[in-house]
N, C-alpha and C positions, 0 to 999 in steps of 0.2 A: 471549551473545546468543541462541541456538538453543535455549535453556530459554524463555526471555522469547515468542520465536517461538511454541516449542509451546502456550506456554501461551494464546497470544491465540486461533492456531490452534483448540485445544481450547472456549475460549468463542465460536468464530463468529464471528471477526473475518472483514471483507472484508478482500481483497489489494485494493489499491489504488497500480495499476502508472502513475507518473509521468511516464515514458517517449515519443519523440515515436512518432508512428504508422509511421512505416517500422523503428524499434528493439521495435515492438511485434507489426509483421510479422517479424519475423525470427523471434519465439520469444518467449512468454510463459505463465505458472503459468495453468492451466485453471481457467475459473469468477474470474478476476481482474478487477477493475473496471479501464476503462483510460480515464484523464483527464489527458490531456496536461497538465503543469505549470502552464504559463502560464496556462489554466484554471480553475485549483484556485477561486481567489477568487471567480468568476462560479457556480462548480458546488457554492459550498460548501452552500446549503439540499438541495443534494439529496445529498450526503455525508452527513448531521446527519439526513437523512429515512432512512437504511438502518438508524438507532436500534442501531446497532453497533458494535463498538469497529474500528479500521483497523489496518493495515500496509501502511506506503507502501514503494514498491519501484521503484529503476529502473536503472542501468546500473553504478554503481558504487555507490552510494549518498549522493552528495550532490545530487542535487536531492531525492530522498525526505526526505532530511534538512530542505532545505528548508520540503517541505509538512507534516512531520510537525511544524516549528517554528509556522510558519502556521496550521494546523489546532489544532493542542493550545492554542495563546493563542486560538482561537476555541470554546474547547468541547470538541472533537471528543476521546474519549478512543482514541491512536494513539502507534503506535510507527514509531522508522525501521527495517524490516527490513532497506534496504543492498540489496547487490544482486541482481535477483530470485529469482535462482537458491538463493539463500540460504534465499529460504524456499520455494520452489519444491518443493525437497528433502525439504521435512517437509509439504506436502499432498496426497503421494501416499500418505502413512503412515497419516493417519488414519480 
């Protein structure tokens, strides 16, 4: 998984943290998009509008999994990073 990461990392992928807003307060990757889940569907033209590939991120990794299922049968080329921390780790490095 942390290969897959770096590599999206490395093309300029947005973090796109799925997260609700008080779990987004507590602590999240700097410079991450934050679109509450339930969301996702209403906010996808402007997902598709950052013309970049994603990494969805949230608590443990199944709602990201979610959007990343959502999101990918819409287009959107995106991976589930799982939880944020996960990739968190690798965009301090690059």
């Amino acid at each position: 998984m942390g290969e897959e990461i770096k590599k999206y990392l490395e093309k300029g992928a947005v973090v796109l943290d799925v997260r609700t807003q008080q779990e987004w307060d507590e602590g999240h990757t700097e410079g991450a998009e934050h679109i509450v889940l339930t969301l996702i569907p209403s906010e996808i033209d402007k997902i598709k509008s950052w013309n970049k590939s994603v990494i969805a991120v949230c608590r443990s990794g199944g709602r990201s999994g979610q959007a990343t299922d959502f999101l990918k049968s819409n287009g959107v080329d995106i991976i589930n990073g799982g939880p944020w921390q996960n990739v968190d780790q690798y965009v301090d490095k690059l």
